[in-house]
Structures are given as C-alpha cells and as structure tokens.
Phi, psi and omega in degrees: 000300138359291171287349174294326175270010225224294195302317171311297178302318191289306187302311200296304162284017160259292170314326166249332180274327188275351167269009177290302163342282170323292178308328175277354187256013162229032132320271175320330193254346168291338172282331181274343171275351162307295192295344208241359165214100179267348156264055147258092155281348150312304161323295180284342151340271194305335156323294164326314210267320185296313197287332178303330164321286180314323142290305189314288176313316186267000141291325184305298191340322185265015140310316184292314203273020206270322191255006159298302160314321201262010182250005168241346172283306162307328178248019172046044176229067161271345173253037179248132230277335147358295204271337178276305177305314163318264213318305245253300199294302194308295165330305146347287202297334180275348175276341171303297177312319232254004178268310191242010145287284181315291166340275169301332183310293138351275167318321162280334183274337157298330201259341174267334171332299196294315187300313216258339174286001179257355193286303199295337182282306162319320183104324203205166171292320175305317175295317179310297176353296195309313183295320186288020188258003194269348183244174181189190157302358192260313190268006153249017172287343199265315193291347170247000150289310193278345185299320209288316172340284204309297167340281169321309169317298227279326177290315191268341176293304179319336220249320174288341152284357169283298205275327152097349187005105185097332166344138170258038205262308180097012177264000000 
C-alpha cells in the first residue's frame, strides 16, 4: 500500500504542480508582451491559457498533499521533523499561489482585456493604450517575485523529500 500511495502521491505532483510551476513562471513575460502590443490577440490569447492552466492544475493540485499525508501516515513519519517542514512550505506555496498568484494573474489579464476593449471601442490603437495604464511593468515584476517564491517553495519541499533528513534510506 505504501508504495502504491507513495506513487499516487509523486505522479500527482509531477502532474498537477509542475505544469503550474511552468506555466506561472511564462505567465509574467507572456502578459508584458501582451502589455507592449496590446492589439496582440494572440499574445492575450496565450495569457488566458497559462493562466487557465494555473487554475486548473492547482485545483488538480490538491491531491498532492492529499496523498501525501496519507502516504507518511501508512509509513508512521507524520511527526518527523522533514515531514513538518514539507507541510508547513506546502502550505505556504499554496497561500502564495493561491492570495498572490493567482490573483494578479487574474488582474493583469483583466486590465488587458479592457485596454484591447477600449482599443477596438476607440477606433485606434492610441486608445488600447489608455486601458494598459492601469496594469503595467511594476505589476508583472511582483507577479513574477511572488511566481519565483512560489517555486522556490516547491523546490525546496522537493529537494527535502528526495534527501529526506534522518531516512533510514542511506540518500
């Protein structure tokens, strides 16, 4: 059972965290070339899809730790202190993800929506402007400190279920 759920749990995070993971990090430069041709429908297109990836996946998402607990309960190390740490930064990645990711994410993709509806409303390209003053570069370096955050968490729960501190494994 252990390895069955061990397995469940490991797929479940390759599968649902790692296209998040991608996607929220080609999210930021995909929204400033979004912001920097704003009658690129293409461009907010591929926004749109990342961010929908990103919602998906990290509702998907909640497996891992789902079957995580229940794969450190079956192998009795729920007190261990690894394992307390993993839980404590997964929690964390998901409150980064799901209060300051997500969010903006949502917001820039909203602010270009309106810049290309005031462009096509307008008559011209000088009006899509006017709407891109409300989102901008400021707002996708922060949307691309907390996506990096978000990793970085994610990186560092990984890198301690590999090594495992105290394992009776010898890694």
């Amino acid at each position: 059972m252990n390895k069955f759920l061990l397995a469940v749990h490991v797929l479940a995070a390759i599968v649902a965290v790692g296209p998040v993971t991608v996607a929220a990090s080609m999210f930021p430069p995909s929204a400033r070339k979004a912001l920097a041709e704003p009658g690129d429908t293409q461009a907010l297109s591929t926004v749109r899809v990342l961010h929908r990836i990103c919602r998906v996946y990290a509702t998907v998402g909640v497996a891992v730790p789902v079957f995580g607990f229940a794969t450190a309960k079956n192998m009795g190390v729920l007190g261990d202190t690894w394992l307390i740490v993993s839980i404590a930064l997964t929690a964390l990645a998901a409150v980064v993800l799901a209060a300051l990711v997500l969010p903006r994410q949502t917001a820039l993709m909203e602010g270009m929506e309106e810049s290309i509806e005031e462009g096509v409303g307008g008559g011209g390209q000088g009006a899509a402007y006017a709407g891109a003053s409300r989102v901008g570069p400021r707002d996708t370096a922060r949307l691309a400190m907390f996506t990096g955050l978000f990793n970085l968490l994610w990186a560092t729960v990984t890198i301690l279920m590999i090594v495992r501190p105290g394992s009776t494994t010898g890694a």
